[in-house]
Every structure is written in C-alpha cells, then in structure tokens.
DRENKE-530861 format. One record per residue (C-alpha): residue number from 1; residue in one letter; x, y, z. Coordinates in nm, 4 decimals. Layout:
<nr->NUM; rest->A; c1->X; c2->Y; c3->Z>
...
# end
This chain:
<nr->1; rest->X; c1->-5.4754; c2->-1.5517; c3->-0.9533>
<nr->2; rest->X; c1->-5.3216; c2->-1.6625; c3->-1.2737>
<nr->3; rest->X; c1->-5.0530; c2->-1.4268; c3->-1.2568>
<nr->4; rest->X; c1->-4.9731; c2->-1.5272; c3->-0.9083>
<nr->5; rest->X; c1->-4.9031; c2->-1.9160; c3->-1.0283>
<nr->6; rest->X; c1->-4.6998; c2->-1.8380; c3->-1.2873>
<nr->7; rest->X; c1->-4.5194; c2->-1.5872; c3->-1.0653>
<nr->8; rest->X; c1->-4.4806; c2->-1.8691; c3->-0.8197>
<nr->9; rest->X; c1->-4.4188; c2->-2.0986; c3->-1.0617>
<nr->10; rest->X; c1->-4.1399; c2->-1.8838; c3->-1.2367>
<nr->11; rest->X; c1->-3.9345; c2->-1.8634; c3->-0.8727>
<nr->12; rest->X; c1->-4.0115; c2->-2.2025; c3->-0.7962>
<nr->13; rest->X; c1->-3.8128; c2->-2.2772; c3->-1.1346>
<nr->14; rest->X; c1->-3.5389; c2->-2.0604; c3->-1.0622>
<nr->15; rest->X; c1->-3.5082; c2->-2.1876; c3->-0.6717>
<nr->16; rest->X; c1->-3.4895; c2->-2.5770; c3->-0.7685>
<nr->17; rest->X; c1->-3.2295; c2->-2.5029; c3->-1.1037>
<nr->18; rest->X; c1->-3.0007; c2->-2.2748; c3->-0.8399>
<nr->19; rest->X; c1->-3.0268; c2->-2.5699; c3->-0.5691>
<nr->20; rest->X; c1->-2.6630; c2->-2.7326; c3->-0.5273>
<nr->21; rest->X; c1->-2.4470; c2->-2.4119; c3->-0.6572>
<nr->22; rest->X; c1->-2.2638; c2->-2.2527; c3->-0.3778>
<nr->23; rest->X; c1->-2.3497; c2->-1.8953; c3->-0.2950>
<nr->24; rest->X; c1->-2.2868; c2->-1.6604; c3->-0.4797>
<nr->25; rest->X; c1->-2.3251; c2->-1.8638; c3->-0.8050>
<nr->26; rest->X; c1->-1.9729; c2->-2.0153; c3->-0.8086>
<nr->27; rest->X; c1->-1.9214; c2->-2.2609; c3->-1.0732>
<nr->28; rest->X; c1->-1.9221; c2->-2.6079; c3->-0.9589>
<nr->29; rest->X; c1->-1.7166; c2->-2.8649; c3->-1.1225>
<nr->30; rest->X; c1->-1.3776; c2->-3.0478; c3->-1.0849>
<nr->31; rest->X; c1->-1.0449; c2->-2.8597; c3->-1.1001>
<nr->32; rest->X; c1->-0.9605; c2->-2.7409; c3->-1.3748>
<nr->33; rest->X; c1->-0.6369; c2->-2.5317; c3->-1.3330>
<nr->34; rest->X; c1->-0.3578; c2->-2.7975; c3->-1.3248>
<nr->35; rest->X; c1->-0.0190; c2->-2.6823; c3->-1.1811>
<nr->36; rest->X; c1->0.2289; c2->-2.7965; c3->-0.9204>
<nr->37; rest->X; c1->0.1629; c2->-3.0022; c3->-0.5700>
<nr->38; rest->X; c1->0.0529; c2->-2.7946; c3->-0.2610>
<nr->39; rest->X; c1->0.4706; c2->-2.8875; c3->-0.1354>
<nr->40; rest->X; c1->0.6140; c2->-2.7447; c3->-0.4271>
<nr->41; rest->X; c1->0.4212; c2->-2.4367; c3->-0.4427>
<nr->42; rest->X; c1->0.5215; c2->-2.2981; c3->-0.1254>
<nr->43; rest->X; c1->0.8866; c2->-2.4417; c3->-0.2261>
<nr->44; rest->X; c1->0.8523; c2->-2.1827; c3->-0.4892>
<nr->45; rest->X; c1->0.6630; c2->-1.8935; c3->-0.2963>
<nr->46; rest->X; c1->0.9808; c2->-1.9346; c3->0.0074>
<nr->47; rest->X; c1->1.2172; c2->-1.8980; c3->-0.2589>
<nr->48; rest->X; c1->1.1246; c2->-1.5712; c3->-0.4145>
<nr->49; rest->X; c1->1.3685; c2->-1.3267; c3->-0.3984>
<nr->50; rest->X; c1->1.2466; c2->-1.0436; c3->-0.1014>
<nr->51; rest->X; c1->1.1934; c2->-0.6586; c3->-0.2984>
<nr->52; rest->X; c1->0.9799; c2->-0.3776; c3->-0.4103>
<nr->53; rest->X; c1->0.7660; c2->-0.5808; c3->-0.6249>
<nr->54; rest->X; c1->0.4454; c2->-0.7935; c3->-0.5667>
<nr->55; rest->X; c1->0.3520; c2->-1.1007; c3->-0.7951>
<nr->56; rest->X; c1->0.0640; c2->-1.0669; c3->-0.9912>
<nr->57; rest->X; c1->-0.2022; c2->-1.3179; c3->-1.1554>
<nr->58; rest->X; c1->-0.3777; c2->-1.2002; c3->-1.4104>
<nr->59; rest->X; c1->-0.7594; c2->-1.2842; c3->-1.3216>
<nr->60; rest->X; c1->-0.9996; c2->-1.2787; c3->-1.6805>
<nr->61; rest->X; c1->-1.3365; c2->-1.3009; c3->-1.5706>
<nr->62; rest->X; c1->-1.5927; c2->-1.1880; c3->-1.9021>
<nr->63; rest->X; c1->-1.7562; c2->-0.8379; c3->-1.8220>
<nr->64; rest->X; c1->-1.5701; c2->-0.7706; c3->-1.5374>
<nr->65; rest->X; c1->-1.2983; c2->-0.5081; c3->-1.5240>
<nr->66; rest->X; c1->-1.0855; c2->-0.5934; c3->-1.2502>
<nr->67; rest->X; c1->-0.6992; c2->-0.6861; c3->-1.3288>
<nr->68; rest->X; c1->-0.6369; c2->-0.9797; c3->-1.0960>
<nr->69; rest->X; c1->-0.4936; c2->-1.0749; c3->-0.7731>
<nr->70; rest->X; c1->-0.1511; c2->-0.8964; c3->-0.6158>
<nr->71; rest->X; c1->0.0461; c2->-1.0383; c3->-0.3314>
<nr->72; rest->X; c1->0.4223; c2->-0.9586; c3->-0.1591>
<nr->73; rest->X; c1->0.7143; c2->-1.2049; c3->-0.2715>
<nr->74; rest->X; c1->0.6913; c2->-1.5007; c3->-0.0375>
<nr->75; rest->X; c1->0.3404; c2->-1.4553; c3->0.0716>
<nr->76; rest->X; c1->0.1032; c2->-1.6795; c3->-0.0171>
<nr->77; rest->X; c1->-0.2036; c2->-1.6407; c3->-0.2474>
<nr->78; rest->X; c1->-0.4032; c2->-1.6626; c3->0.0429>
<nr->79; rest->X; c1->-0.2890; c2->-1.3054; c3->0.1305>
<nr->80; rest->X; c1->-0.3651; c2->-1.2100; c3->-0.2451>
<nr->81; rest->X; c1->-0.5783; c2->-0.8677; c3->-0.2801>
<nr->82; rest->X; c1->-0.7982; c2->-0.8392; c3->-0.6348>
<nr->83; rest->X; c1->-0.7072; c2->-0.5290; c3->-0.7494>
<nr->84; rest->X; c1->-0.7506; c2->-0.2743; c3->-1.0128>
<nr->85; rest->X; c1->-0.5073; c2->-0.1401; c3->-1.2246>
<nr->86; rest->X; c1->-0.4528; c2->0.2614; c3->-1.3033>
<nr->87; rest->X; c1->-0.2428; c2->0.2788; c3->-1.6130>
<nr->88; rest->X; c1->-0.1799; c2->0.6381; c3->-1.6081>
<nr->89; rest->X; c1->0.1607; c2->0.5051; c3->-1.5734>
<nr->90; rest->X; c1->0.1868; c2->0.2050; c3->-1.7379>
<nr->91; rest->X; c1->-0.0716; c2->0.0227; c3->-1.9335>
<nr->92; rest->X; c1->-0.1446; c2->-0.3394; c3->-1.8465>
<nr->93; rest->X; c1->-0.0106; c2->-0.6042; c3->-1.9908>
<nr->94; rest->X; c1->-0.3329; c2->-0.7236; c3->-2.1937>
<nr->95; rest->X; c1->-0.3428; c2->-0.3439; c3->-2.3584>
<nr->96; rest->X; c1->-0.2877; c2->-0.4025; c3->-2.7582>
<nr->97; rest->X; c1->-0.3130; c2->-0.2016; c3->-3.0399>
<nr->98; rest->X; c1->-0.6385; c2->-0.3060; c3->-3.2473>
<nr->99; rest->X; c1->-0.5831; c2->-0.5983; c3->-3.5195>
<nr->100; rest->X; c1->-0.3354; c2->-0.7791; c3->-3.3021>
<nr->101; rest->X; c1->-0.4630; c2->-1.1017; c3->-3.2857>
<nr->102; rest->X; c1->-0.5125; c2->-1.1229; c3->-2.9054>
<nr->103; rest->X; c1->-0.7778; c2->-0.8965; c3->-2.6691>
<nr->104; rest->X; c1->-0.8375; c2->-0.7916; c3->-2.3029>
<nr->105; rest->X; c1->-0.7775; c2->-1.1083; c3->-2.0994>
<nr->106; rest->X; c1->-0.5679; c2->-1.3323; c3->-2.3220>
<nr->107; rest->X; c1->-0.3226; c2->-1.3373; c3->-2.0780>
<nr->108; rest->X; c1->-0.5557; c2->-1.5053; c3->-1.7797>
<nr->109; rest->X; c1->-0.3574; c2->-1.6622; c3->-1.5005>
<nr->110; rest->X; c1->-0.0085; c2->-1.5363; c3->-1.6410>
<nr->111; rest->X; c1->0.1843; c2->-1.4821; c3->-1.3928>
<nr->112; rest->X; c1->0.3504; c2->-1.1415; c3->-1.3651>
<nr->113; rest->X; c1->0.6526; c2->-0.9648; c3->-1.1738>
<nr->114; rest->X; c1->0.4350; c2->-0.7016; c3->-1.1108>
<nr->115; rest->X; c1->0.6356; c2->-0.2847; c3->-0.9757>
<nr->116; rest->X; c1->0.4191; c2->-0.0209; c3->-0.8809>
<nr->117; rest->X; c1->0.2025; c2->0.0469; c3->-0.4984>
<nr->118; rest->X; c1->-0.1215; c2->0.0758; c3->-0.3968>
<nr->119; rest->X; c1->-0.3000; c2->0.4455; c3->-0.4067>
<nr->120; rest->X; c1->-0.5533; c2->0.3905; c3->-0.1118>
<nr->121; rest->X; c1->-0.8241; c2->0.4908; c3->-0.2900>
<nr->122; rest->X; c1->-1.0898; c2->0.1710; c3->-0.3273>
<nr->123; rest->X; c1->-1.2140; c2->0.1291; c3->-0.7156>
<nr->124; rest->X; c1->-1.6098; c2->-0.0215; c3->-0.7432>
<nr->125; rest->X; c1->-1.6051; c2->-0.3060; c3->-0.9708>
<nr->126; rest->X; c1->-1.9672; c2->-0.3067; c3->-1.0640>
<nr->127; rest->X; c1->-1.9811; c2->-0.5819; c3->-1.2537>
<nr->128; rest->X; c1->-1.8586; c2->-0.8418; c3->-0.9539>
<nr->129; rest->X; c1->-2.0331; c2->-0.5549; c3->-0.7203>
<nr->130; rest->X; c1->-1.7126; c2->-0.5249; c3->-0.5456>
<nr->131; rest->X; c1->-1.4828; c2->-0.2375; c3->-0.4054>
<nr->132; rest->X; c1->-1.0855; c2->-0.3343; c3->-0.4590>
<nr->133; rest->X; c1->-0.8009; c2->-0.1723; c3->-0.4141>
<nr->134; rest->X; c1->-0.6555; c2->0.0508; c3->-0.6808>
<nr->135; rest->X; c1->-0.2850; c2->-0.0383; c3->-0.7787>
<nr->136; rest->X; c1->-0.0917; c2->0.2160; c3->-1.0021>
<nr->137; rest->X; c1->0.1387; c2->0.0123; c3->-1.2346>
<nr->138; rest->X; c1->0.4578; c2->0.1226; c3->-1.2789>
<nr->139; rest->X; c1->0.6260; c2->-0.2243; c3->-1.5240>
<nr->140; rest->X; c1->0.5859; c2->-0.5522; c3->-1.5400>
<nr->141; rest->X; c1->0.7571; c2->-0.8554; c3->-1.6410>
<nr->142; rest->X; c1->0.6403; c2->-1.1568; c3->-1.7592>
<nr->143; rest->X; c1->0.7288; c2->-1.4783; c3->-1.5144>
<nr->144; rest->X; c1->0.5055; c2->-1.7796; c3->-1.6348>
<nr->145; rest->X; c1->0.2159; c2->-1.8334; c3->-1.8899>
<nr->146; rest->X; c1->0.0869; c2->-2.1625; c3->-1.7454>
<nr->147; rest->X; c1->0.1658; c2->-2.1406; c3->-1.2977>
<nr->148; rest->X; c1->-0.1314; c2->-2.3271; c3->-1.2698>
<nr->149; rest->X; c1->-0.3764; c2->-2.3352; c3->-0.9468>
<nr->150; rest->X; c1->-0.3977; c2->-1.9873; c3->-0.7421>
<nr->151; rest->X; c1->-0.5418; c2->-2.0651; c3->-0.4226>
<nr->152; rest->X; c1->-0.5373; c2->-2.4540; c3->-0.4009>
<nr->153; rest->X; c1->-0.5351; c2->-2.7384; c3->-0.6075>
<nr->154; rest->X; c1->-0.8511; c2->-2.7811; c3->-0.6122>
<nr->155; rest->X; c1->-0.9397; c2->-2.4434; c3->-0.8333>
<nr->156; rest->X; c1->-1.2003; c2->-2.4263; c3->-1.1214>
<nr->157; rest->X; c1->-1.1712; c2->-2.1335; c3->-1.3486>
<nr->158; rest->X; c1->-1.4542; c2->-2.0453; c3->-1.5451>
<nr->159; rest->X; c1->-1.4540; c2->-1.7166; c3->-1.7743>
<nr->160; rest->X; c1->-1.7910; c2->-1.6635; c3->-1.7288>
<nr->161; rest->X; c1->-1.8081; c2->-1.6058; c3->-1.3087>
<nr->162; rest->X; c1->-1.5749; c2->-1.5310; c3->-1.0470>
<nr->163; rest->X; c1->-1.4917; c2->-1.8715; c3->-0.9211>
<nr->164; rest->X; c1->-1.1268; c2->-1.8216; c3->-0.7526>
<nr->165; rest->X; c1->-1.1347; c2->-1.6286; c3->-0.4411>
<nr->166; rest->X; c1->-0.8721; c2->-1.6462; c3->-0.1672>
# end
C-alpha cells in the first residue's frame, strides 16, 4: 500500500509540473529569435536567386545529432526538411580541429548556401526519436550569422529541446 501512494504520488507530481507545456515538451516562453518582419522575409525568400542549391539553417539542439533544416531557394521555411548530414564528402560546417575555441553547434541558426542532394535513404535520430532525411554535402557557404526567426516571428529557441518545427 505504501508503495502504491508514493507511486501515485510520484506521477501525480510529474502530471501537475508537465500541466501547461505543449506536447511534446516544447519550451514555452516568449520569442526569442529576433529577425526581420513576416513582409520582409518573404521579400527576401522571392528574391533568391533560382539554382542547384538549397538554404540551410543550422539547427543546435544539445544531444541531438541532426544538422538542421534544408529548403529550395524561394521556398519558404515552412517547406523546410530537418535533415542529416553525410560528410563523406564534405564535412559540416561546425567540424573543427580540437583546441579551436568553438565546438559542434556554435554555428546555430547560421544561415548557409548549402550544394549537395538528398540520398533517399532516411537517418534515425534517436535522440529527438525521429527518422530525417539524409543529405550528402557537397560545399557550403556562409550567408548570415544572425537571419533571425525560422518559421515565424514568434520562435523560441532553446538548446536544450527541439522547440522550432515547421
């Protein structure tokens, strides 16, 4: 009997401290991501120039190994796939030698001229418990270390969950 109260007791706890957070344990909060007006983001997105390219966002979430979100020049992030990188190829941008000041994600929400295609094959993420796409990088180039908001102006990024989803 004891063990049964404490048992109810212990999910009663973690019921009432998980009450108000959307599903999947998003991070609740204000925006926190800055960046242009809804108007002159898609001013930017229709003047991309069209190519073989995508533009990538690099997407730093602790303990999770995916690279970040991909999307063709003048679509919007809405159309954005979270992918995984192969860097058989090419290694990510975020790949440094040891002792160089800066580690794996120190380049979250950069955003990136990104040349290279999709494989097909689906990756498991186990981490976010998710199957992406697998992207094989060919080069990148850097386009902007502060674009702000992803998805809408109302994003909150926290390095601890995966809070920005299309």
């Amino acid at each position: 009997m004891r063990i049964l109260l404490v048992l109810t007791t212990l999910t009663l706890t973690f019921v009432v401290s998980n009450c108000g957070a959307p599903m999947g344990g998003y991070s609740v909060g204000s925006p926190n991501m800055d960046g242009p007006t809804v108007a002159e983001r898609n001013a930017q997105i229709a003047a991309e120039e069209p190519g073989s390219y995508y533009v990538g966002r690099r997407y730093y979430t602790q303990n999770t190994r995916f690279w970040g979100y991909l999307r063709s020049p003048r679509q919007p992030w809405s159309q954005a796939k979270l992918v995984m990188m192969n860097e058989w190829s090419k290694k990510a941008p975020d790949r440094m030698k040891e002792g160089r000041g800066q580690g794996y994600g120190h380049d979250s929400n950069y955003e990136y001229k990104i040349f290279g295609s999709y494989t097909g094959d689906k990756v498991y993420e186990p981490n976010s418990n998710q199957f992406l796409e697998e992207f094989r990088l060919k080069s990148y180039k850097l386009l902007d270390k502060s674009p702000g908001w992803i998805f809408t102006p109302a994003d909150r990024y926290d390095p601890m969950r995966v809070t920005l989803i299309p």
